[in-house]
N, C-alpha and C positions, 0 to 999 in steps of 0.2 A: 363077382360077375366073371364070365370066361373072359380071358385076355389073348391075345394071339401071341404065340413066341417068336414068331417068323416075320422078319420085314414083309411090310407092303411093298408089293413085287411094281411098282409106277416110274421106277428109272428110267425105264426108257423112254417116259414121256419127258424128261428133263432131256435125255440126250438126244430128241429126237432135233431137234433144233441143229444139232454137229450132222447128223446123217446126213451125206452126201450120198446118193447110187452113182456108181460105174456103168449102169446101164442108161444110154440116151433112148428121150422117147420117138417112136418113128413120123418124119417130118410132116405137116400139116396138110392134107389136098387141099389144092384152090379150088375154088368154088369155078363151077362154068358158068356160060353167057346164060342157059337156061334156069341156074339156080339161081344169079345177081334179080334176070328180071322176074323170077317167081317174088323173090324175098321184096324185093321193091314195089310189086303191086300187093303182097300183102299191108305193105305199110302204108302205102297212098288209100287202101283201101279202109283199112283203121283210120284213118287222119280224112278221110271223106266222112267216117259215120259219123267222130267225134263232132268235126262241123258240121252236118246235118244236124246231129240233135244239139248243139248249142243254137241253131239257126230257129230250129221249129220248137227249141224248150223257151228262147229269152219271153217271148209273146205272153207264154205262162207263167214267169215268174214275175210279167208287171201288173203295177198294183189293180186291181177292179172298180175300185171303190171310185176314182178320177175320172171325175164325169169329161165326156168329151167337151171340145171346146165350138164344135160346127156346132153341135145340138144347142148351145147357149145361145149363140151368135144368131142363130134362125129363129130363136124362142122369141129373141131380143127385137131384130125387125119385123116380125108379123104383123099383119094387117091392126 
């Protein structure tokens, strides 16, 4: 079978752990008053749906089958 004569050229990913750049990256912009309160009603607005539908899903997820307990009680004193 062909064999290759030539190291596998992947040292650099062993040395890339020493690499240090000289070059620093340019400093962060802060966010303004119009991005904080953009970012924050996106989030209140996610964290409203999520309670929404855990509010209007619980209903659906109990069980059907558990008769109520008024319709007994009525059934029980009738005339």
């Amino acid at each position: 079978m062909f064999r290759r004569r030539e190291a596998v050229p992947f040292a650099f990913v062993a040395e890339a752990d020493r690499f240090r750049s000289n070059v620093t990256p340019p400093p962060r912009e802060r966010a303004s008053a119009a991005q904080l309160a953009a970012r924050s009603l996106v989030g209140l607005t996610v964290l409203a749906g999520l309670a929404g539908s855990l509010i209007l899903g619980l209903p659906a997820l109990a069980p059907a089958d558990a008769p109520s307990h008024t319709q007994q009680t009525e059934a029980a004193h009738g005339p």
